[in-house]
C-alpha positions in Angstrom: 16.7 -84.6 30.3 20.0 -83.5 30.4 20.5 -84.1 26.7 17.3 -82.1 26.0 18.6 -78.8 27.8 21.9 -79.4 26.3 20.3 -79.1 22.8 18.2 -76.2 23.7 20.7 -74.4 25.3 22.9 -74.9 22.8 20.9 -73.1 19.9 21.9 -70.1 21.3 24.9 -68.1 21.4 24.2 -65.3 23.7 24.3 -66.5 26.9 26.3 -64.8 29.7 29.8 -66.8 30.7 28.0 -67.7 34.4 25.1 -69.3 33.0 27.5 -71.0 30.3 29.9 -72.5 33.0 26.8 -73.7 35.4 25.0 -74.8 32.6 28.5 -77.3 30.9 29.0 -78.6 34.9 25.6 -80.2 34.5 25.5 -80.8 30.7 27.9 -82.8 28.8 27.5 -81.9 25.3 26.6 -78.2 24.6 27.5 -77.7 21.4 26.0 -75.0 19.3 25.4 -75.6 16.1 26.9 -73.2 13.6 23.5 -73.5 11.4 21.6 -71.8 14.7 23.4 -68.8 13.8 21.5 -67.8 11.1 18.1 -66.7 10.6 15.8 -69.4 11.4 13.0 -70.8 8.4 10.3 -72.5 8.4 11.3 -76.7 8.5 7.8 -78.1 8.7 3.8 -77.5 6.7 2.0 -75.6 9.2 0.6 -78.4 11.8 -2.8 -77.7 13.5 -6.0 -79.2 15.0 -9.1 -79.7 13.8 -11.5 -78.1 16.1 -14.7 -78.8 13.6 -16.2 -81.7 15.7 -15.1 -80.4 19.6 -18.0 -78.6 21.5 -18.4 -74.7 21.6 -16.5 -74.2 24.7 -12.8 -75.6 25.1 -10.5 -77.0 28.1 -7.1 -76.1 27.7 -4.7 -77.6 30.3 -1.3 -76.5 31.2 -0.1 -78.7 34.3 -2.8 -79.5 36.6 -4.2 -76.4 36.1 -6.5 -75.0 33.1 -9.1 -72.7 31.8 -12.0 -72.7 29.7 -12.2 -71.0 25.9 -14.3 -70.7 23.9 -14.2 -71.0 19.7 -15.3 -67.7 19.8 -12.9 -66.5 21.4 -10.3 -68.4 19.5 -11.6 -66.8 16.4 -11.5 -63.2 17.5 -8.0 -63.2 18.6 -4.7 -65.1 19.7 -5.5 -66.3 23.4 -2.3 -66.8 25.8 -2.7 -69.5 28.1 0.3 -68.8 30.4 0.7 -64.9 32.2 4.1 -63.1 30.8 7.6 -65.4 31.8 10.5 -62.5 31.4 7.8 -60.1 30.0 7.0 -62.6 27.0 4.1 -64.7 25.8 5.4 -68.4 26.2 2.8 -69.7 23.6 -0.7 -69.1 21.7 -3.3 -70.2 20.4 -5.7 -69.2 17.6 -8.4 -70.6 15.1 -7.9 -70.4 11.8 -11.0 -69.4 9.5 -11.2 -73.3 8.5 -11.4 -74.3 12.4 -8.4 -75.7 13.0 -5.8 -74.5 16.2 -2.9 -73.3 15.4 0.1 -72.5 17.9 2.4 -69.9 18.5 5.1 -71.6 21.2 8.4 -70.5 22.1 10.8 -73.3 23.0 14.6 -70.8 23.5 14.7 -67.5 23.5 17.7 -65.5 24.6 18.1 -61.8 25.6 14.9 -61.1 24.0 15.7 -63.2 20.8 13.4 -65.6 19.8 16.2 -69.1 19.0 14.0 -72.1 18.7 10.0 -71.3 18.3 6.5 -72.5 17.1 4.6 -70.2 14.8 1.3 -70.6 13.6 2.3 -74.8 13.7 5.2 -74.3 12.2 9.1 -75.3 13.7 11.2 -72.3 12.9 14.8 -73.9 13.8 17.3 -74.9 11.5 19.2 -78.5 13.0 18.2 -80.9 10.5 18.0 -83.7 13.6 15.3 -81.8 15.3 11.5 -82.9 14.0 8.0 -82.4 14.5 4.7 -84.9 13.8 1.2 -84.4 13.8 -2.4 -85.8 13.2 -5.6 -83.8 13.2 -5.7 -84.4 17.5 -1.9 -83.9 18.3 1.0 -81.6 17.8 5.0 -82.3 18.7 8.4 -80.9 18.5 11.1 -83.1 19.2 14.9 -82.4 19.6 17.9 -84.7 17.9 17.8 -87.1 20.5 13.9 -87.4 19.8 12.7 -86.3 23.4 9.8 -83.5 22.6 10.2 -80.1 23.8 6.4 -79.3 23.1 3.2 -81.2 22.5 -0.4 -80.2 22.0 -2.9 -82.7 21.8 -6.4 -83.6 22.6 -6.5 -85.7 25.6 -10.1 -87.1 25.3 -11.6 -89.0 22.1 -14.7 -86.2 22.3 -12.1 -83.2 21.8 -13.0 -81.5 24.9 -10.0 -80.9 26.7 -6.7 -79.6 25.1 -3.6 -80.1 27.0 -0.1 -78.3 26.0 3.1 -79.7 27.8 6.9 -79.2 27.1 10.2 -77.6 28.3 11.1 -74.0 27.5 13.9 -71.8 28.2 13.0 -68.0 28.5 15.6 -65.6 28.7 17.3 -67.8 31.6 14.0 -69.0 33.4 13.2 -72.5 32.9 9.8 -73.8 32.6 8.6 -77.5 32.6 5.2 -78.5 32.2 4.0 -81.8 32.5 0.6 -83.4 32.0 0.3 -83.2 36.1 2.4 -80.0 37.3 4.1 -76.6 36.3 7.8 -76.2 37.1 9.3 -73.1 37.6 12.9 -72.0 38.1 16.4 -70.5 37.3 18.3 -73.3 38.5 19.0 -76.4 36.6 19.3 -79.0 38.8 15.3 -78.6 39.5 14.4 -80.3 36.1 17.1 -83.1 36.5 14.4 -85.7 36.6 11.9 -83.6 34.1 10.6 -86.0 31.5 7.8 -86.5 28.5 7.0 -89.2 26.9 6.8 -88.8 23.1 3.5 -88.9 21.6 4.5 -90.0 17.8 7.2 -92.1 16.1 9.8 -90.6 14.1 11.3 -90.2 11.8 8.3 -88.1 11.0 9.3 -89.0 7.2 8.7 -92.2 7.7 6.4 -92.2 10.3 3.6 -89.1 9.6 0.9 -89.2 12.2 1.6 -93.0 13.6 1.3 -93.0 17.3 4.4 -93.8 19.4 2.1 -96.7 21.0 1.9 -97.9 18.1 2.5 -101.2 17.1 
């Protein structure tokens, strides 16, 4: 995990010189990349999931805890899982008018600057390590050292229940969210153990939509 909040970290270059100092004693290579500097693009085709065969009326599940939407719903506007972290919508999600679920997530953002973020299924971050796979029932970003920093997927074979997991950093409030519990802090050392497993294989180039699991 350490390597993960290295990366993410690193992306930005606005970070007051206390949070930079706590954050190297805990993180060995923090190295920003001089690419992050400029504007971020588009890396990826816009990612999304197919809602044309789910019921009406949606799970969506953000720890242990979740709520119910319905297409609808989707349809009419974006829908925020998550109440405000730092006065800012975490991530979103939306249908599309050929029923399929796109999402708005933000992964870093610093002093009210979007760094690293998800917009309408797309990877807006310019390190040419980081990648992101799909299929029609699963969405993932991971980071150079391929440990994902978000995923949405379906979690049942019926498309019922959509889950969202990851690790963002909000304007120096972490939050970790795993397919069993929420994690909330401004201290570091409370997501030493914070870990997901990856839900694809990458390369995504060689590897577009095959299942870490796999064989």
């Amino acid at each position: 995990m350490g390597n993960l909040r290295g990366m993410l970290i690193g992306a930005g270059i606005g970070v007051t010189i206390l949070f930079w100092v706590a954050w190297c004693s805990l993180v060995k290579h923090v190295a920003p990349s001089s690419s992050s500097e400029r504007s971020p693009k588009p890396v990826e085709s816009p990612a999304s999931l197919s809602v044309r065969d789910s019921p009406e009326e949606l799970k969506v599940l953000i720890g242990k805890g979740g709520f119910m939407v319905t297409k609808e719903q989707l349809k009419k506007a974006k829908v925020i899982p998550l109440p405000p972290l730092n006065r800012t919508a975490v991530f979103a999600l939306k249908l599309d008018s050929n029923d399929n679920l796109l999402v708005d997530a933000i992964i870093l953002q610093e002093n009210g600057v979007k760094k690293i973020y998800v917009q309408d299924g797309e990877l807006h971050y310019r390190h040419p390590a980081w990648d992101t796979n799909w299929s029609d029932t699963a969405f993932e970003v991971v980071n150079e050292n391929r440990e994902p920093v978000f995923q949405l997927r379906y979690t049942d074979a019926a498309k019922t229940t959509i889950q969202i997991t990851g690790f963002f950093i909000i304007d120096g409030t972490f939050l970790g969210i795993e397919s069993n519990k929420r994690r909330l802090s401004t201290k570091m050392e409370d997501f030493a153990d914070f870990k997901i497993s990856p839900i694809f294989k990458y390369p995504s180039r060689d590897f577009r939509g095959v299942y870490a699991d796999a064989p």
